[in-house]
N, C-alpha and C positions, 0 to 999 in steps of 0.2 A: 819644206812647205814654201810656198809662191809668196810674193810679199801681197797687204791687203790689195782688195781688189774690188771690193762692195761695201755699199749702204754706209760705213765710218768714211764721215768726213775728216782726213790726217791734215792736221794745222800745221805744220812745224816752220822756222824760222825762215827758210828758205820759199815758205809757199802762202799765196796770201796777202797779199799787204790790206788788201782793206775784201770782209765777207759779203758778198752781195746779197746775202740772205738778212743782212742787218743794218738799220742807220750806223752813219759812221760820227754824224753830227755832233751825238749826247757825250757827253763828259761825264765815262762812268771810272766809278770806286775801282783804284786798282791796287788800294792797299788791302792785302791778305788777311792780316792781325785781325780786323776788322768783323771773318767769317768765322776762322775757328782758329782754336789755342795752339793747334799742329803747328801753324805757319810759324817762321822763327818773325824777329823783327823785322822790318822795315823791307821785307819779299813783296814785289809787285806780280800780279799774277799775269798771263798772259794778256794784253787787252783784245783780241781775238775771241777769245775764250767770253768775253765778261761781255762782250757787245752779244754774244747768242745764249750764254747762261747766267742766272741770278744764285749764287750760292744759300743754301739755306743751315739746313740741321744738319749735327752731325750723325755719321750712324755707326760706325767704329774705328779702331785702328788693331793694325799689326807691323810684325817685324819692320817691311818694308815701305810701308805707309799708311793712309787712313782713308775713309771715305767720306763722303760729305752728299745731302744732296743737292739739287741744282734745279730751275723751274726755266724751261725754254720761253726764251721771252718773246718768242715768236708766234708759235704752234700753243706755247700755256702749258704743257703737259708736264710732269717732275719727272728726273732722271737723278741716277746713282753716279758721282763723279770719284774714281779710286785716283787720288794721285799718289802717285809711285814716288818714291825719295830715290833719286838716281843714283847716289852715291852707295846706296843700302844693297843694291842689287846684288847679288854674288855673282862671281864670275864665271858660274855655269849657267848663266839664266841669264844670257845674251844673244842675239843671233846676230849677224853681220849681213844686212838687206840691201842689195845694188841698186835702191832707191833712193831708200831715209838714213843708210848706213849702219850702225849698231842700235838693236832697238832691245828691249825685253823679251823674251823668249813669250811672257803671258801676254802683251801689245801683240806682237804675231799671229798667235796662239788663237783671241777671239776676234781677229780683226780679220782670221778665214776660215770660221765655222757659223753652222747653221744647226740650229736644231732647236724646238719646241720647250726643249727641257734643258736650255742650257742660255743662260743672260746675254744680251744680246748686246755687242758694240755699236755702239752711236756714232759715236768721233772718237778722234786722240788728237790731243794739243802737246805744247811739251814749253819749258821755260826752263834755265838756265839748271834751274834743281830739282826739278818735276818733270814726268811725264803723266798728262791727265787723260786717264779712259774713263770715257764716258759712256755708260753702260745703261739700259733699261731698267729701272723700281720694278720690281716687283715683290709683291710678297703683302701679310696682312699683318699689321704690327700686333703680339699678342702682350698681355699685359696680367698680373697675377690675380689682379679679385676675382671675386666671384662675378657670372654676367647679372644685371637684371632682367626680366620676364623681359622685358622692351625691348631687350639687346641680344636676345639670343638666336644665331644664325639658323636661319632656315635652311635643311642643305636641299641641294637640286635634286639631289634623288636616294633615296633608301642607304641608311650607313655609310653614306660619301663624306660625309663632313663631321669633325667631332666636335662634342658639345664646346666651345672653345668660344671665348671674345676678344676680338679684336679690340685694341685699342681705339676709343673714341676721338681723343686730341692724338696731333701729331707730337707734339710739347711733352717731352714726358721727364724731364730732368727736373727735380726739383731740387741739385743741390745750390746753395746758400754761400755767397762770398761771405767774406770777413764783415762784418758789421761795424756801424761807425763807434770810436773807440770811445766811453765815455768822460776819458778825460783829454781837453787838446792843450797845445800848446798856443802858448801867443805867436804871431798874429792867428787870431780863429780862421780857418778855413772855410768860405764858404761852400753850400751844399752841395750848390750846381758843379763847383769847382773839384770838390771831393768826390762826387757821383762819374766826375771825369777822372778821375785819377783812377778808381777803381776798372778792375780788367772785366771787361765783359763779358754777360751771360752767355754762354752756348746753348741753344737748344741742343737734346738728345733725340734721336727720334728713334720710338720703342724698337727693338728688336722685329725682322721680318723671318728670323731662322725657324728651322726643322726643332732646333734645341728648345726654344720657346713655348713651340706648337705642344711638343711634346708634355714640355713642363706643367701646361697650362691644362691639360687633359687631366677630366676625374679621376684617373688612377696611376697618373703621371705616366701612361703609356697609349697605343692608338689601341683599336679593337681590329681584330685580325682582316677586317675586310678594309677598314682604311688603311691600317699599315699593307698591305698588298695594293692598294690601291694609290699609293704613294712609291712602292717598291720600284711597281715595274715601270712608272717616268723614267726611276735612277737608273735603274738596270738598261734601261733604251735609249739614255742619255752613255751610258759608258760602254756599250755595244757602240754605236756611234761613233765615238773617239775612237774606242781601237781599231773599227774600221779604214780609218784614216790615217790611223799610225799614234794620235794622241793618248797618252795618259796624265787623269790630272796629278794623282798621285798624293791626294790629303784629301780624300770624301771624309764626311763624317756631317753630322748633323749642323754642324755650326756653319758650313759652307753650304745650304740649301734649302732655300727662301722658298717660304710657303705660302700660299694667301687661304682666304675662308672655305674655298672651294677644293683644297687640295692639290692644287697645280702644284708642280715644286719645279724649281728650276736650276741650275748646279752655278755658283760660284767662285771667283778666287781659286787662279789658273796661276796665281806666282810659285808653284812647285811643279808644276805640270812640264812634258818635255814632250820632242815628236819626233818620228822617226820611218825612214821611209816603209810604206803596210807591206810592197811587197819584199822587204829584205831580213833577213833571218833577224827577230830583237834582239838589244844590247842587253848584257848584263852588268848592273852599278854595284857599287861598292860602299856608296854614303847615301843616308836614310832624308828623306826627304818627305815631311809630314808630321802626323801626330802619332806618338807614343803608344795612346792607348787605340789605336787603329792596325798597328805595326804587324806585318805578317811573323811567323813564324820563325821563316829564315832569317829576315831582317835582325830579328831580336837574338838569333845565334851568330847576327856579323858574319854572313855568308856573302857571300854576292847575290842577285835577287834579279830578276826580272819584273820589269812591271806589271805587265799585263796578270801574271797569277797574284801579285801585292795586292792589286787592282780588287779583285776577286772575295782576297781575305776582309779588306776595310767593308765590303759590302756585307758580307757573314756577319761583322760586328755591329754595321748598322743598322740589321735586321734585327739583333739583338736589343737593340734599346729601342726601335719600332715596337718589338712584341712587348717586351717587360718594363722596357724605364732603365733598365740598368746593361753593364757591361758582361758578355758571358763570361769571361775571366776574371775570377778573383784575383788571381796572383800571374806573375809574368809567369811564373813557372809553369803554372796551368795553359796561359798562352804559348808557351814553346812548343809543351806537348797537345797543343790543338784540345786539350781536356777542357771541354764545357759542361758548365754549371750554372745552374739555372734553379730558383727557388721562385715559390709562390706563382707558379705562372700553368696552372691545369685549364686555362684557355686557349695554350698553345696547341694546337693543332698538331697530326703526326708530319704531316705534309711541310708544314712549316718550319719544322724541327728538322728534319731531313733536308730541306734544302739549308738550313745555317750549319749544319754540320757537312756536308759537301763544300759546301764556302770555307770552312776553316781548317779544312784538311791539311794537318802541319807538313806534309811533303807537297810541293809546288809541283811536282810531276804529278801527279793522281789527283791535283787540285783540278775541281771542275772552271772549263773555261766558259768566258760572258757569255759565249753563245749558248751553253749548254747550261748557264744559269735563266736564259732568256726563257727558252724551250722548258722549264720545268714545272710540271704540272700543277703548283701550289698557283703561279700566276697565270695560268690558264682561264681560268674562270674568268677575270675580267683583265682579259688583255686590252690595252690601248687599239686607238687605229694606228696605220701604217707612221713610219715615222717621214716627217714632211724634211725635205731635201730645198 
């Protein structure tokens, strides 16, 4: 893969000294501690970065860092900022770029793709222990009450949208620091001075995932024409990659931001790899993703190719699409591709049929993307063409 070449602006040390998209005058905040708890002490962030974005709420962390969001102080609009902890990275998740030099294989990754249903890079910055992708919000944050009659979305057209509310505030953390002690010592402390001692509040900002959307549905599952109507974004987003030779290689619901409308879009490309489309695919040896998504082979420590893994993780997330839950009870059920499915006579046979072609435990007779693309359960309301 080419190194980027669109739309992300790349900051790095070498490039830059002052952004002509921003005053260079204002004397902004470059203490990190400041935005969120990630940051260790006394880390300045890029001041590049801080002259075109304003950090805000946080919206999660993993392994190899967290994300935070960010409000362009130019344009106004909010963006998702993942900063990367450089040191976390493993050392198969590098590439070596005759530009920028050793980058992240995920930096790479969305800084030269395109696609509707896949988060789109902004910028990348990078500091001494960070690198920050700056990536597009999307997504409708959902939240567990019930909606009120005021609050309840309208969809755009017939069983597009599920009964589901969005979050009102973006604020949605209400845990509570340590409160003040009620007994002090001499000299008493004053208030201002103790309200300065304490660590400050983080905003949380709700959840924008698949996992949520789902959660928050009357019967903790979609009804068959949204979950199809959701399906085949994924499946058009992961035909797409393999196209190009990408796999991300950890679908599952928690990596795929949804808004009120159903739009879903696929994030969190730090497991994903690439490989040239027209040359025979590699086959790996170490599992790279989540557990209960894991194909067949994977879970008997075979060697694996991606693109049928690929395949399997969609079989399982059509499963908690239709029902709410995993179609494997036991791994042992997942070895032998044995699915199991209770409480769910809304399943459709069509439906059934394609998740069991998806989780066919031989990866030779596993149906491929394209031929999950083409099947008749997503016919009915297929997307338009996919935008390039």
């Amino acid at each position: 893969m080419s190194p980027p070449r669109h739309k992300a602006q790349h900051t790095f040390p070498a490039d830059k000294a002052n952004s002509p998209r921003t005053p260079a005058t204002i004397d902004y905040n470059l203490n990190s501690s400041v935005y969120s708890r990630h940051f260790p002490p006394e880390h300045r962030l890029n001041p590049h970065f801080v002259r075109i974005y304003e950090l805000g709420d946080e919206l999660g962390s993993g392994g190899y860092g967290f994300v935070v969001t960010a409000k362009n102080r130019i344009e106004g609009h909010e963006v998702a900022v993942k900063f990367i902890i450089k040191e976390k990275v493993p050392d198969y998740a590098w590439v070596n770029d005759e530009r920028y030099g050793r980058l992240p294989t995920e930096v790479i990754i969305l800084s030269n793709i395109e696609h509707e249903n896949i988060v789109k890079c902004l910028d990348i910055f990078e500091d001494a222990k960070y690198y920050y992708l700056v990536q597009e919000l999307h997504g409708t944050p959902w939240h567990s009450r019930k909606p009120t009659s005021a609050e309840k979305i309208q969809p755009t057209e017939p069983s597009s949208v599920p009964p589901l509310s969005p979050s009102v505030s973006a604020d949605s953390d209400s845990s509570v620091f340590p409160s003040t002690p009620s007994h002090t010592c001499s000299p008493i402390v004053s208030k201002a001075k103790l309200e300065a001692l304490r660590p400050p509040k983080f905003p949380r900002r709700p959840s924008h995932d698949l996992f949520e959307c789902i959660e928050q549905s009357d019967n903790k599952c979609l009804s068959e024409d949204q979950a199809r109507h959701v399906f085949v974004q994924i499946v058009d987003a992961v035909d797409y990659l393999d196209s190009i030779g990408v796999a991300h290689r950890d679908i599952k619901d928690e990596n795929i931001v949804i808004d009120r409308n159903l739009k879903v879009k696929l994030i969190d490309f730090g497991s994903a790899t690439f490989t040239d489309p027209t040359e025979p695919r590699p086959f790996y040896n170490l599992f790279y993703g989540t557990t209960a998504y894991a194909a067949s082979e994977i879970l008997l420590k075979k060697v694996y190719q991606a693109a049928p893994a690929e395949v399997w993780t969609l079989g399982v997330l059509l499963s908690f699409l239709l029902t709410g839950t995993s179609p494997f009870p036991t791994v042992k059920d997942a070895i032998a591709g044995r699915i199991v499915l209770t409480n769910c006579p809304h399943v459709s046979r069509q439906a059934l049929n394609l998740m069991h072609v998806c989780l066919d435990p031989s990866p030779k007779t596993r149906v491929t993307i394209q031929e999950v693309k083409s099947h008749p359960w997503l016919k009915p309301r297929r997307n338009s063409p996919r935008k390039h």
